[in-house]
N, C-alpha and C positions, 0 to 999 in steps of 0.2 A: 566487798572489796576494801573497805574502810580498814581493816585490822591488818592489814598486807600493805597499805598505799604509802607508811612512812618508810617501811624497809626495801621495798623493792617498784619499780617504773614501768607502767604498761607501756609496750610497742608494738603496733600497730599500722603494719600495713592493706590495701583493699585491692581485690581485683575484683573489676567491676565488668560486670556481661552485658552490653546493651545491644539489643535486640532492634535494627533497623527495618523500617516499618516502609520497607521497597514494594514494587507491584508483584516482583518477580525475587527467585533465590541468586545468590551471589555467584554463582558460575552455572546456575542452571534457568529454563526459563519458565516454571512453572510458579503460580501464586504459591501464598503461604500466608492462609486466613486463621489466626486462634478459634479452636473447638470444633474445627472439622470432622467427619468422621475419619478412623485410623487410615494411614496408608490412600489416599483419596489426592493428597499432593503429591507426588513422586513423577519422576519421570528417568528414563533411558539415562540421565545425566546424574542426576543426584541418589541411583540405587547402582551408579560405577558399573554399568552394562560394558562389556568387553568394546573397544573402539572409538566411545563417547569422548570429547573432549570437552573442558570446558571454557568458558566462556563468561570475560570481567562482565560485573553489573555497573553500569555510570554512576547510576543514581549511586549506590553503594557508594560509590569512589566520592559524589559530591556531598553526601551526609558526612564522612569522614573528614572531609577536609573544612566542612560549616563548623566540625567540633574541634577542630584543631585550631580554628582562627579564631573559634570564642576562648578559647584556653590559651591562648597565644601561644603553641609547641612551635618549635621548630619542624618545621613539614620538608621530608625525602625529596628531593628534587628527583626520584626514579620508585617505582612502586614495583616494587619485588616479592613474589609470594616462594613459599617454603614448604615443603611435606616436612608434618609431624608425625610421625610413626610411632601407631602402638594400635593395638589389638583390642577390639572393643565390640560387642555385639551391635552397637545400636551406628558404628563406622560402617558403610555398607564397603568403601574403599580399602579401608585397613588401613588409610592413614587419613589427616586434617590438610587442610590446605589452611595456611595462616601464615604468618613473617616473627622471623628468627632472627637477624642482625640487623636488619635494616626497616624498621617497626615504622608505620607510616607518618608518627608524628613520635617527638622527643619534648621532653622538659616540660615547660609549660604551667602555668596553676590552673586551680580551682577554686572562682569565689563561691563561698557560701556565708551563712550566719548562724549566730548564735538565736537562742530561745529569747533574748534581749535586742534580735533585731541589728545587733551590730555585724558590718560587714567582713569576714576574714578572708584569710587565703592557706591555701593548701600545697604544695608542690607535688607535680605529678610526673613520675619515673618516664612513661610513654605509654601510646596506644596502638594498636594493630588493629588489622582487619584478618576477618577471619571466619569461614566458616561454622554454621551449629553441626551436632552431633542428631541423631535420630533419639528419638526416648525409647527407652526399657520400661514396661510396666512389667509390676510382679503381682500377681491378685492372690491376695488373701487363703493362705490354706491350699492352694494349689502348687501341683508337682512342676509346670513347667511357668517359662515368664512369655512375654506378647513383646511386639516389636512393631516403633509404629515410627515410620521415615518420615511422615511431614515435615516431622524441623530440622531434617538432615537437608543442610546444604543451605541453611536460611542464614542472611548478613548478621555478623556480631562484631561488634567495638568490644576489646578486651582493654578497658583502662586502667594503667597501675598505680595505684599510687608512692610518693615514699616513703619508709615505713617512721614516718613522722607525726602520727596520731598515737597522744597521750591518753585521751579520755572514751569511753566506751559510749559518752555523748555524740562528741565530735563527731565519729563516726557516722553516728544516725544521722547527723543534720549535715554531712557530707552527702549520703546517702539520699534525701529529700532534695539537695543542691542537685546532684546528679538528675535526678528524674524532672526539677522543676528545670534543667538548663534544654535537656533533649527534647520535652514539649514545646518550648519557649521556639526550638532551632526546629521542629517539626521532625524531627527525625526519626521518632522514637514515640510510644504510648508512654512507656515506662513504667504497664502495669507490672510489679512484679507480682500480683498474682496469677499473672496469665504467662511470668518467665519471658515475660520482654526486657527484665529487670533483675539479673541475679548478680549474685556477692558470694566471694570469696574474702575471707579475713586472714592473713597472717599475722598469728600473734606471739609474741615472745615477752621474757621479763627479764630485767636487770637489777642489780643493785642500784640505787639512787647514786650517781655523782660518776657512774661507770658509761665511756664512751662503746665497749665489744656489746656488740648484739646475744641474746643468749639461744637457747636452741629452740629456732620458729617451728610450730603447728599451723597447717592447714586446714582453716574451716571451712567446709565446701557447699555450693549450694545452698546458701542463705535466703531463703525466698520472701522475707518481708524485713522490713528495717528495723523494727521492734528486734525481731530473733538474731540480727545481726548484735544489736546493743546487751542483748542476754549472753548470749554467745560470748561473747569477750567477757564480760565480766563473768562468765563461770569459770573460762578456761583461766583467765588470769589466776582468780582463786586457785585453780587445779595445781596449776604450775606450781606457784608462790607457797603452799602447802607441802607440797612435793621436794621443794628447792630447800625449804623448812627443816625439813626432814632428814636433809643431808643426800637424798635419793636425787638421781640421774634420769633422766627422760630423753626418746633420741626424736630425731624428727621422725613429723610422721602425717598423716590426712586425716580429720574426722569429720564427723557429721555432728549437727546437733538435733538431740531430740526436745522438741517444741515443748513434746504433753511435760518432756521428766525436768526439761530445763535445765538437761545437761548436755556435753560430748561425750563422745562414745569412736573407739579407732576406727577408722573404713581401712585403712592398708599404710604400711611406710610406703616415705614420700620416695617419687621415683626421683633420679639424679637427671638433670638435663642429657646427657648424654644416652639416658635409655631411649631417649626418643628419635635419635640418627635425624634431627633436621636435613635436610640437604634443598638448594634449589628447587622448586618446582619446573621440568623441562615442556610442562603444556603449556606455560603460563611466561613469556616471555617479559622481560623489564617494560613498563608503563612509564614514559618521561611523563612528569607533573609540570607544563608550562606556568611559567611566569603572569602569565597574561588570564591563563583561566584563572587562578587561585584570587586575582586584581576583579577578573567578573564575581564571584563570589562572594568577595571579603565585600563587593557596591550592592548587594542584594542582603547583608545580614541585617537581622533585626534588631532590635533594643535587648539587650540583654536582661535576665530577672537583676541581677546586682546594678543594674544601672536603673532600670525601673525603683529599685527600691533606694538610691540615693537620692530619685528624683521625686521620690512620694513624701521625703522625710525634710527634703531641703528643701524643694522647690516649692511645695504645697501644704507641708508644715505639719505632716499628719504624724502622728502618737505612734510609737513604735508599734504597738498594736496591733492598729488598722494596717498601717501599710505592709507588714510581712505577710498577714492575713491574704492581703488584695494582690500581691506580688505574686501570687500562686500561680495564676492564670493569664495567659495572653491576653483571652477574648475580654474578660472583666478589664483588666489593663484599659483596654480600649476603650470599652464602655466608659469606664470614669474619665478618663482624656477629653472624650464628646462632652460631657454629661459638664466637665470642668470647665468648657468654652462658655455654659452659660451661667454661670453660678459661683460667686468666692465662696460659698461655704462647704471649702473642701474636705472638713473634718466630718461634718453632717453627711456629705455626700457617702463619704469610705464608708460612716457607719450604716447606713442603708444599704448600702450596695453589701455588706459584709455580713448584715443580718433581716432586713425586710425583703432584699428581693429573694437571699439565700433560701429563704423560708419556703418562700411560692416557687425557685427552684424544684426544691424538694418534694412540695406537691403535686409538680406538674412534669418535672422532668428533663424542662428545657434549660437546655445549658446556656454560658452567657453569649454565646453567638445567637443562637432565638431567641432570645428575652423578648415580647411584643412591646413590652413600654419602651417609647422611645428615650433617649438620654434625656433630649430635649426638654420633655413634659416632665421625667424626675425631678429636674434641676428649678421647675418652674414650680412644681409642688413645694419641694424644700424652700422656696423662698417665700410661698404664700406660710409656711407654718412659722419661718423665721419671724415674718413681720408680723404676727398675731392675725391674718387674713382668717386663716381655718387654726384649728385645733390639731397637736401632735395625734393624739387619738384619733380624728376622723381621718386624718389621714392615712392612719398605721391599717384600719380597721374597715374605712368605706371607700374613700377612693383608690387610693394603691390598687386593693383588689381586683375596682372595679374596670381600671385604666388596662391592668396585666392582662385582665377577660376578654375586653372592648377594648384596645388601641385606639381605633377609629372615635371613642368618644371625645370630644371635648372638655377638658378640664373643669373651665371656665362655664358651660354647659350642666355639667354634673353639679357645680358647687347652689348654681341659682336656681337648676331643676326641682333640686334634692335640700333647698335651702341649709347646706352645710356651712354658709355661710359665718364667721365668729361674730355673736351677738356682741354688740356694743353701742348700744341705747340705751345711756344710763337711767333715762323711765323707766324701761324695761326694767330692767337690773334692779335698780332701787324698788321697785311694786314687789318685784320676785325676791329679794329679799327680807322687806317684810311681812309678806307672807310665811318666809320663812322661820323669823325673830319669833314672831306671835306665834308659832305651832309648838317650838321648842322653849319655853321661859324657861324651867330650870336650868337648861344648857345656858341661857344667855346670863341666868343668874351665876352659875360656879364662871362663867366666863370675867363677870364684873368681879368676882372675890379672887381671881387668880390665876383659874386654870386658860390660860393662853392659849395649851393647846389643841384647844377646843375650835380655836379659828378652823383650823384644818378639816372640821368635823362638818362647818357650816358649807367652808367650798365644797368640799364634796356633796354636801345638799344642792349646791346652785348649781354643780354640775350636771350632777344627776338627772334634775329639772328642765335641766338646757339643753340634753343629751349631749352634756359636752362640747357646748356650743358659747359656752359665757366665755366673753376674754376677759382671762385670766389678771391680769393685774389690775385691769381698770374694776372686774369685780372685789377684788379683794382691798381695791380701796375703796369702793363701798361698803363692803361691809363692814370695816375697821371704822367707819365713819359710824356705822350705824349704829353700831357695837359703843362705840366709846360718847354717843349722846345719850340722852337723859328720855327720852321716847321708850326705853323699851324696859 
């Protein structure tokens, strides 16, 4: 992109598919579980059997409007649905139900952030409710394709943005905003490998310093954020090459290939008007009261951008940690608990961001089961704070053994298992001359200069200690030991 970026300006706008995660489909009443077997969700309503009517989803309607209040749009005081029309094998209708003038939220932003943790904003055109499509499979080497209804008729948020993203970054970390807000609001998995999660990219180029848009390409069906980020920067290339060139390109739809990490045409883009919007007549005006929208807005949760202003300012944590820890609700919470008992809320983030993640990973449990309680982390971290136990036993013996057994006693495990931090300077002092005396040449290049040989001894005394020598007060015995006329 770098050899194109001084002469001409990527533009960038995203329609974004998210996939709400109801008991039931949005005018029909049957589930709709990812990895079913084909055709196993359908019903009389969502394969458009002659006389079926359908019938709004609530929930659908209250996920909508949880994301319109975190985004602050301007929300329809009437919810008006729309047939889209056009011809499609995997449409069992032959046409979408979805909103055309009257889109259920307007305007609005989008916070998200940079890779540096800082908080921005996005403006966003509007979102609709609407309808999935069924899926087309085509197998491999075969004369005909397979047709599989389960995700016909299932809830989708189509959110637009405006075509105000410059950088093929932005987008991504747009794109991880998106998924980390619709967890955050529960509405949504936002796996997009599972197409809870898709992306559409409109991208165009201009001359630098030129306000007309130039001629937008459709990239469709983006199925991870990464290929979203590749996508734009090939097509920009393409264009920018092409614009180079002196050559004309018209609108048009493509796909991107992942393996060749390029675009490739699917069809020109059809005009709005191929599609004959008109009313939906099964589907009568929905008033949006005043009063529910007031229930709603007293039920929202903490937002990830407000979490993350609150982990940076309030608790003073490293840009780092707290974007890291911002991901998640359930961790959210966890450290909240865990912060009641404990100021060392930078040690806390990094624990929770790398020692429990670890035995995560092991075991599987997300941070709604974590067995260690907040409590007992927080009471660990301050025994290592004050030289009590050792960083190491705790990384390495109790954590473990706390995540294993819950039910054990901290306090129990440390006098059991005497992980206690040795600090008997008898001790200390015997154990390191024992040590002096095995090593004289060491102690000798130590007296001629080499210092950093110190390091070479703590780790004898560690070693010795299993890790159990506290540390400062050892090492000024040994510096003592070291800089007398004894050894």
């Amino acid at each position: 992109m770098t050899q194109y970026a001084d002469t001409y300006e990527l533009v960038v706008g995203l329609e974004i598919h998210i996939q709400l995660n109801t008991q039931s489909k949005l005018f029909a009443p049957e589930s709709h579980v990812f990895g079913q077997l084909p055709n196993t969700q359908t019903s009389v309503v969502s394969l458009a059997y002659p006389g079926t009517l359908p019938r709004l989803n609530r929930q659908a309607l209250v996920s909508a409007l949880r994301l319109a209040l975190a985004c602050n749009c301007a929300i329809q005081p009437r919810l008006v649905f729309d047939r889209k029309n056009y011809f499609y094998p995997d449409l069992p209708k032959g046409y979408q139900i979805s909103q055309d003038k009257e889109p259920i939220a307007q305007g609005g932003i989008l916070h998200f952030w940079d890779s540096q943790g800082d908080i921005k904003t996005l403006p966003l055109h509007h979102f609709h409710l609407e309808e999935d499509a069924g899926k087309s499979i085509h197998p491999e080497n075969a004369a005909e394709s397979h047709l599989d209804f389960n995700r016909a008729g299932v809830p989708l948020i189509e959110m637009v943005t405006e075509p105000v993203i410059h950088a093929s970054e932005t987008a991504l970390q747009l794109l991880y905003a998106v998924r980390r807000l619709v967890r955050f609001l529960g509405i949504s998995d936002g796996n997009m490998e599972e197409g809870s999660l898709r992306c559409d990219a409109n991208v165009s180029v201009r001359p630098h310093g030129s306000s007309r848009l130039g001629t937008r390409v459709e990239i469709k069906n983006l199925n991870s954020a990464r290929n979203v980020k590749k996508a734009i920067e090939y097509e920009f290339v393409r264009q920018c090459e092409l614009l180079a060139q002196g050559q004309h390109f018209s609108q048009e739809t493509r796909a991107f290939d992942a393996e060749l990490g390029r675009t490739r045409t699917l069809r020109q883009k059809e005009s709005l008007h191929d599609y004959r919007y008109f009313p939906d007549p099964d589907l009568p005006p929905f008033l949006i009261k005043p009063d529910w929208i007031a229930a709603i807005q007293a039920e929202m949760p903490t937002l990830p951008h407000e979490w993350l202003y609150t982990l940076r300012n309030t608790y003073g944590l490293p840009a780092s940690e707290a974007v890291t820890l911002a991901e998640e609700p359930e961790a959210l919470r966890y450290f909240e608990e865990a912060a009641r008992h404990t100021p060392l809320y930078a040690e806390l983030a990094h624990w929770l961001n790398n020692e429990l993640r670890a035995l995560q990973k092991e075991t599987g449990l997300l941070p709604a089961r974590w067995p260690l309680r907040p409590k007992v982390l927080a009471e660990l971290l301050t025994l290592v704070a004050s030289q009590k136990v050792s960083r190491l036993i705790a990384q390495h013996q109790l954590l473990p053994q706390l995540w294993n057994n819950p039910a054990h006693s901290l306090a129990d495990l440390i006098q059991d298992q005497h992980l206690a931090m040795e600090d008997n300077s008898a001790v200390l002092q015997n154990l390191i001359q024992e040590i002096l005396l095995a090593w004289p040449d060491k102690v000798k290049a130590y007296k001629k200069g080499k210092k950093g040989l110190l390091g070479f001894f703590m780790g004898e005394i560690q070693k010795r200690t299993q890790g159990k020598a506290h540390p400062s007060l050892a090492q000024q015995l040994l510096a003592e030991a070291l800089d007398s006329s004894r050894y």
